[in-house]
Legacy VTK file of the C-alpha trace (Angstrom):
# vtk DataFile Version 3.0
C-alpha trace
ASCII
DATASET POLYDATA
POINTS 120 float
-30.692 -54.205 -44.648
-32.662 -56.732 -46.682
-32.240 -56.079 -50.529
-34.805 -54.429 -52.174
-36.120 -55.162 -55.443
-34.614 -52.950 -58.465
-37.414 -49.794 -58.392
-38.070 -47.489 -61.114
-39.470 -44.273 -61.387
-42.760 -45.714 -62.768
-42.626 -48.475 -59.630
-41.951 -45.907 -57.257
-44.626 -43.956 -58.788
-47.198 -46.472 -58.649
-45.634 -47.406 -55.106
-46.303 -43.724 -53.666
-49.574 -44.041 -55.543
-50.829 -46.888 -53.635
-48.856 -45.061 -50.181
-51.223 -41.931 -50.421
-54.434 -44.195 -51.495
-53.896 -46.421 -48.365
-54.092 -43.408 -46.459
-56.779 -41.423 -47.923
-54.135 -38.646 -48.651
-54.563 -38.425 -52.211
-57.403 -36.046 -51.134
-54.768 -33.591 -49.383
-52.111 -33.950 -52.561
-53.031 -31.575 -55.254
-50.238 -30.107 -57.140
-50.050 -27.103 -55.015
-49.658 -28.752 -51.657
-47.303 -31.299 -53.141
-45.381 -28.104 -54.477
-45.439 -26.529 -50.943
-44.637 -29.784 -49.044
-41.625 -30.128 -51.821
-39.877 -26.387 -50.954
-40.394 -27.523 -47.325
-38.324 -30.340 -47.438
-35.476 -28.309 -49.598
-35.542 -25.882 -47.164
-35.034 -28.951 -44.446
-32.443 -30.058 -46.421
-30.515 -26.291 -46.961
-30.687 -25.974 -42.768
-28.115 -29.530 -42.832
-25.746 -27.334 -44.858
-26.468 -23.783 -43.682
-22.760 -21.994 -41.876
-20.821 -25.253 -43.041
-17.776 -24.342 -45.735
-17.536 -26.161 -48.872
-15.364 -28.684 -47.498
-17.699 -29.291 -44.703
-20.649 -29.598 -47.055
-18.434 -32.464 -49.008
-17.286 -34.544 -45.961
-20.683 -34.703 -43.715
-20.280 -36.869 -40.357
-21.967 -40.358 -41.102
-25.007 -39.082 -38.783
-25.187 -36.083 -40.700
-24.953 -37.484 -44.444
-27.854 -40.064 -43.275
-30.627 -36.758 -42.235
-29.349 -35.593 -45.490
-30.623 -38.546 -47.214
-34.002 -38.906 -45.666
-34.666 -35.084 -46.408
-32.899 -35.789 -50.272
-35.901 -38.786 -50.435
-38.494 -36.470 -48.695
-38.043 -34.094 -52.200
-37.971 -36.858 -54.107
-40.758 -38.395 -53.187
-42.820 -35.080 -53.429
-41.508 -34.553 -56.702
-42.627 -37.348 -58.297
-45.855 -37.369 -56.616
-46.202 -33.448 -57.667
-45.354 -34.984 -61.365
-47.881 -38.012 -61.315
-50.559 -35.955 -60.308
-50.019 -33.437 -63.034
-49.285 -36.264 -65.712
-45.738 -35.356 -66.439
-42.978 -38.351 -67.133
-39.966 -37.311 -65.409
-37.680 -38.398 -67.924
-38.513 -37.754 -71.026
-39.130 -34.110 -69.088
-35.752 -34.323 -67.637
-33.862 -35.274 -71.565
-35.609 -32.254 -72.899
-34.449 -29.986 -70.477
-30.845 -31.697 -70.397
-31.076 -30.970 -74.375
-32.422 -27.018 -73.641
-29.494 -26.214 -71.383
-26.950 -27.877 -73.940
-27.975 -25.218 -76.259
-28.067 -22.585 -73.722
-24.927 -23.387 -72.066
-22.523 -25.111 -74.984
-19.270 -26.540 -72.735
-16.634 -24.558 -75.378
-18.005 -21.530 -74.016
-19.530 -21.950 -70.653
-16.093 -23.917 -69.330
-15.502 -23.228 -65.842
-17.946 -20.377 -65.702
-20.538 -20.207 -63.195
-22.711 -17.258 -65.061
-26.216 -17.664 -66.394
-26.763 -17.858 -70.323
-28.204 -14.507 -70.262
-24.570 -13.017 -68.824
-22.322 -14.192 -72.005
LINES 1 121
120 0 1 2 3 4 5 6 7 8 9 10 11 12 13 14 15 16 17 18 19 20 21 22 23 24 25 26 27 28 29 30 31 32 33 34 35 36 37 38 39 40 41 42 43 44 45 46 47 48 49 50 51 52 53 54 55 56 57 58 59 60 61 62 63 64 65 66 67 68 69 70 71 72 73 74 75 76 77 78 79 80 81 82 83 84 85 86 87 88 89 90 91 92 93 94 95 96 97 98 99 100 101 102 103 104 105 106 107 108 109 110 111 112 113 114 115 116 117 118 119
């Protein structure tokens, strides 16, 4: 595969963008479609890992990790659609949240633990 040049989130943003305008989708992605279309595609991606163990999830065939990837690109693709069309920068979103769950889940006490803030 022919190397492709270094993308951002605000290239692929603008890419998908100009994708959907192409198209004449824009007119079918509205923040609630784009949401739909999103849990769609995570639920097309929990089917790949549905009855596996935990090992099995970790140490997917070739075949297997590469539907996993196109369904992994399928959410991210609606995602940042979903976020362009409701004006929302991914990462600066992304660093405050980061920043809100360091508070709610501080490592010296959360260590190991898989309950929710709300549980300690």
């Amino acid at each position: 595969m022919e190397q492709l040049e270094e993308e951002t989130l605000e290239t692929l943003r603008h890419r998908l963008r100009k994708f959907a305008f192409e198209r004449d989708w824009d007119q079918f992605h509205s923040p609630k479609n784009l949401s739909m279309a999103l849990i769609a595609e995570a639920a097309e991606l929990v089917e790949h890992f549905q009855w596996l163990t935990e090992e099995q999830s970790r140490r997917l065939p070739a075949a297997k990790l590469a539907e996993v990837e196109e369904e992994l690109a399928d959410i991210f693709i609606y995602l940042i659609r979903a976020a362009d069309k409701l004006d929302i920068d991914l990462i600066p979103a992304a660093l405050r949240k980061i920043e809100t769950n360091e508070r709610k889940y501080p490592a010296g006490r959360v260590r190991g633990s898989a309950k929710k803030y709300t549980e300690y």
